[in-house]
C-alpha positions in Angstrom: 0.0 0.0 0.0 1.4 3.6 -0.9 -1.3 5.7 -1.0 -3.9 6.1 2.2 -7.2 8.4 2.5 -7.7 9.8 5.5 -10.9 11.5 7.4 -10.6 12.5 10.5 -13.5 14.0 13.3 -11.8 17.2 13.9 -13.9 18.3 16.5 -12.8 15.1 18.9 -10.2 17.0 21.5 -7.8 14.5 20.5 -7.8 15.1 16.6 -5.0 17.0 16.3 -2.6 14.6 18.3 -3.5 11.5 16.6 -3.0 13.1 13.2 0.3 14.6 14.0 1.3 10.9 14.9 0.2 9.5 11.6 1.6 12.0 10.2 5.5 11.2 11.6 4.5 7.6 11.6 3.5 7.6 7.5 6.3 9.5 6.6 9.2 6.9 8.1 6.4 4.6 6.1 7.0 6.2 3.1 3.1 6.3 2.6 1.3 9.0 1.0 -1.5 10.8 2.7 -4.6 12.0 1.0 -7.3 14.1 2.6 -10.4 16.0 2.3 -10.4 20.3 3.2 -11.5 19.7 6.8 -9.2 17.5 7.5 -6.8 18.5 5.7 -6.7 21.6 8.6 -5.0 19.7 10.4 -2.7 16.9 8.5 -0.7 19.4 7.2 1.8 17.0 5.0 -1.4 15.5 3.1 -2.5 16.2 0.0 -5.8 17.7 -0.3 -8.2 16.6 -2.9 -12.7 16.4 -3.6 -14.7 13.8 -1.6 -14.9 12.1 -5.3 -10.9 12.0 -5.7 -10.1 11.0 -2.3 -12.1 8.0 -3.0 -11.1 6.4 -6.0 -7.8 7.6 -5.5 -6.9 5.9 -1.9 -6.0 2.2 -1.8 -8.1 2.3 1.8 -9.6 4.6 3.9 -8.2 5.6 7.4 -10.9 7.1 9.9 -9.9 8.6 12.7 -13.1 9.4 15.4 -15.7 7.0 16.9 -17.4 4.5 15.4 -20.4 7.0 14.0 -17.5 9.2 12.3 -16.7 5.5 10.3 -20.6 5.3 10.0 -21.0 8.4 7.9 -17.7 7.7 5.8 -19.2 4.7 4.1 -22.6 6.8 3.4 -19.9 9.5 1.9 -18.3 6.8 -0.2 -21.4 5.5 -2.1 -20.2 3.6 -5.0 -16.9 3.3 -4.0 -15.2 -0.3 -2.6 -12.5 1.0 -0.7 -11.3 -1.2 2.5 -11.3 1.1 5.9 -9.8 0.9 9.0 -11.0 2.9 11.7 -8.8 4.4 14.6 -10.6 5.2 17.9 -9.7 8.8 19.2 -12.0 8.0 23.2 -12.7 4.6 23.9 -12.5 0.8 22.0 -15.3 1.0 19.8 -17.1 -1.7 17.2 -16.3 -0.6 14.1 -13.0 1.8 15.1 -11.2 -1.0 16.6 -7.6 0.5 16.4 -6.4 2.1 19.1 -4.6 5.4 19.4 -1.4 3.3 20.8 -2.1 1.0 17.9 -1.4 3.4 14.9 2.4 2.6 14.4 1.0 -1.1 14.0 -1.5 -0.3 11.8 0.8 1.7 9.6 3.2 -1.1 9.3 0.4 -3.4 8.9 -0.9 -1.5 5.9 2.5 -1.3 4.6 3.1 -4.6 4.6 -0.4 -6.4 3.9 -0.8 -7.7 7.2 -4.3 -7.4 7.7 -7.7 -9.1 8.1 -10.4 -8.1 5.8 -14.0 -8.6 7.6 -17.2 -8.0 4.9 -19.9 -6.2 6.1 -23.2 -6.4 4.6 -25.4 -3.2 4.4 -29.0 -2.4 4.5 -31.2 -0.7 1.1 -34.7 0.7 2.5 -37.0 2.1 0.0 -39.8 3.8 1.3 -42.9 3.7 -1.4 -45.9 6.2 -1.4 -49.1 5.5 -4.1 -46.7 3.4 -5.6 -43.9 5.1 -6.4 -40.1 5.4 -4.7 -39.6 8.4 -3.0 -37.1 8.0 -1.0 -33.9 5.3 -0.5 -31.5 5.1 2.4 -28.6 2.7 2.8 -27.6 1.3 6.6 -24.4 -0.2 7.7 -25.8 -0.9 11.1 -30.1 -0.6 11.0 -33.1 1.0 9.7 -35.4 2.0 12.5 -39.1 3.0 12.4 -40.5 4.2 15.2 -43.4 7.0 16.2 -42.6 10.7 15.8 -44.1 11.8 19.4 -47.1 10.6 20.1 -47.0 8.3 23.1 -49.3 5.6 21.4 -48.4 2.6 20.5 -47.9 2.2 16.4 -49.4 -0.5 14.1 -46.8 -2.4 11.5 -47.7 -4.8 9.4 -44.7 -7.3 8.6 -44.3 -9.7 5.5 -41.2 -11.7 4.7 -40.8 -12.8 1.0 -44.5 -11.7 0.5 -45.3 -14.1 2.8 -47.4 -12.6 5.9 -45.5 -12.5 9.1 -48.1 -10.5 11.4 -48.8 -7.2 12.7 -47.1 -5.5 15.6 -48.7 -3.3 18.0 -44.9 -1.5 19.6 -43.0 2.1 20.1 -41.2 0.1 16.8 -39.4 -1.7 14.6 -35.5 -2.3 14.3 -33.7 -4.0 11.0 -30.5 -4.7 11.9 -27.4 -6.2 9.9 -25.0 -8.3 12.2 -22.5 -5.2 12.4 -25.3 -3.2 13.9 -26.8 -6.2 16.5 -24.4 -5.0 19.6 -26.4 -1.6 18.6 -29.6 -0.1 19.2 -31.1 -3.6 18.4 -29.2 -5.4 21.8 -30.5 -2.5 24.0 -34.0 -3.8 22.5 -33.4 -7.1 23.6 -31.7 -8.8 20.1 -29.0 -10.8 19.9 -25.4 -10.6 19.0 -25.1 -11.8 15.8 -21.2 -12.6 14.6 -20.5 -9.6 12.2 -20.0 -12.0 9.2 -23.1 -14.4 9.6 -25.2 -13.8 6.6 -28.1 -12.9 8.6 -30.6 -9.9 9.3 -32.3 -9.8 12.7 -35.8 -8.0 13.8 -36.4 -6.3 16.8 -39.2 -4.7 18.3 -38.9 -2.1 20.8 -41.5 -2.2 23.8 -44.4 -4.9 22.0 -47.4 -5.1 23.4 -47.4 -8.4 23.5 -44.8 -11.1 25.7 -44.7 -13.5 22.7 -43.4 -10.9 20.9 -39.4 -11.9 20.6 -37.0 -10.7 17.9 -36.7 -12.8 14.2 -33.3 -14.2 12.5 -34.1 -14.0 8.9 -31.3 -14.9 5.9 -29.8 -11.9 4.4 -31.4 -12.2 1.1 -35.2 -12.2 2.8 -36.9 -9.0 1.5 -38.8 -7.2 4.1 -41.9 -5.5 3.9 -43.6 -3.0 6.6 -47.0 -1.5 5.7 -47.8 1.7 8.1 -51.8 1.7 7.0 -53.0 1.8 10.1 -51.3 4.6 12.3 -53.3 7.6 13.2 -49.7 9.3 14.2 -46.7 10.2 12.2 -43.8 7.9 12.3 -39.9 8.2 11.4 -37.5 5.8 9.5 -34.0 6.5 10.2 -31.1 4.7 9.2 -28.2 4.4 11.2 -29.4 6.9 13.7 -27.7 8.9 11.2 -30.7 10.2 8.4 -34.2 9.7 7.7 -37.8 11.2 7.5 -41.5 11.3 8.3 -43.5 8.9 7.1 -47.2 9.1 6.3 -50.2 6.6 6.7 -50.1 4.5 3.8 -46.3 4.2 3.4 -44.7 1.0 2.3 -40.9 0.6 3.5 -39.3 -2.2 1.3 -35.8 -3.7 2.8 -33.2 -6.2 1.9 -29.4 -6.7 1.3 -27.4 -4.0 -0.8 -26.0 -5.6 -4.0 -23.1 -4.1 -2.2 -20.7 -4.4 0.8 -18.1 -2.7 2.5 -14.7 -4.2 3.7 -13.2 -3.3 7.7 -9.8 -4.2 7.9 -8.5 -5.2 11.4 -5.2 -5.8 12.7 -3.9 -9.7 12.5 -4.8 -10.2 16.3 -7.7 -8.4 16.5 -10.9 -10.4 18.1 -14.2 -9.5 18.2 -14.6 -11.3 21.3 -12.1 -9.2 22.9 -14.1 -6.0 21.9 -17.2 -7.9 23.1 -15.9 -8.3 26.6 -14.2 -5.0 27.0 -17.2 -3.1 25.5 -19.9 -5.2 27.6 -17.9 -5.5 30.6 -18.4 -9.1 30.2 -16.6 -10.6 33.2 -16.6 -14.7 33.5 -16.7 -16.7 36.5 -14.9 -15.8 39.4 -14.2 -19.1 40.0 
């Protein structure tokens, strides 16, 4: 590898110290750094190119923030099938699983082609209105619907392969893909799902109903919610990140993007490691 992209999150207190660092670090690399403006503030010895550039020019992506700084990044990169590797400026995250004292490594792992490449799968949501696509968002982690304010309970009508599933009464409805199931769907009661398994998972949040539980469905199922009947106004959003209103009579269709992103993590990186230091996950004490 000699040329690496690099986006930082300027506003983290800790921007300007990690990126001086990368920037001694690539240059006894010999690797070339590329940039956008705002970054480009501070990694002085980058070059500084477009969004559209940085893209197709980079061999991979580094991102330096949290892990919803590496979340926007693949929105930004649309078409593009660039590898990233995300470095944590705060604390471990999921998807920014290099740490700060990690970035000599990962230079000379990059350098070198010493790294694991994990595929990520990620969510296309089309919401339909009297038949016709208005809107489209993609999701590396989940599509949520939910209610706008009202504190009623909403109405979702489910079918899976156009096959009826049923209809929940809830405050809503979470698609997740495994990369998103230690997210928003875990705090609503879903499972982990290994970030690789070539699954989806459904969870509701707050059914009115105990036998409610969430659904494991393959990753080329094609979901369909009908919001008929709701008297209130409900939100999709996706990733946390984007999203709008919906109205009565909406139709959100979901399944697998014909196209995936690429994490690379160091050679002795382990999930379960990030697992048990993000989740506090102790063991016996025996």
């Amino acid at each position: 590898m000699k040329t690496l992209g690099v986006i930082a999150n300027c506003s983290k207190p800790r921007a300007s110290i990690v990126l001086s660092a990368l920037e001694k670090e690539a240059a006894k690399a010999g690797l070339s750094l590329i940039t956008d403006a705002d970054t480009g503030t501070m990694l002085k010895s980058a070059t500084i190119i477009d969004e559209e550039s940085l893209f197709s020019q980079a061999e991979a992506i580094m991102v330096l923030g949290g892990d919803g700084t590496l979340i926007k990044v693949v929105r930004q990169m649309k078409n593009h099938n660039k590898p990233i590797i995300g470095v944590n400026i705060g604390a471990l995250g999921f998807l920014t699983s290099v740490a700060e004292d990690e970035l000599s490594l990962a230079i000379e792992c990059l350098i070198a082609d010493n790294y694991k490449l994990s595929n990520r799968a990620i969510l296309t949501s089309s919401i339909i209105r009297d038949g016709e696509t208005i809107a489209s968002y993609n999701a590396l982690n989940d599509i949520v619907i939910t209610r706008e304010s009202s504190t009623r309970l909403i109405m979702l009508d489910v079918t899976i392969d156009e096959q009826d599933v049923t209809s929940y009464r809830c405050d809503g409805l979470i698609i997740s893909t495994p990369t998103g199931s230690t997210g928003h769907s875990m705090s609503a009661g879903g499972p982990i799902l290994m970030p690789e398994t070539k699954v989806f998972v459904m969870s509701l949040i707050c059914p009115h109903t105990l036998s409610s539980r969430p659904l494991v469905v393959t990753d080329n199922s094609r979901v369909s919610i009908s919001t008929a009947r709701n008297d209130n106004r409900l939100l999709i959003t996706a990733d946390g990140q984007i999203g709008q209103a919906l109205e009565c009579g909406d139709k959100i269709e979901i399944h697998k993007s014909t196209q995936d992103i690429q994490l690379i993590t160091l050679p002795e990186h382990s999930y379960f490691s990030v697992l048990r230091q993000k989740l506090g996950w102790r063991g016996s004490s025996i």
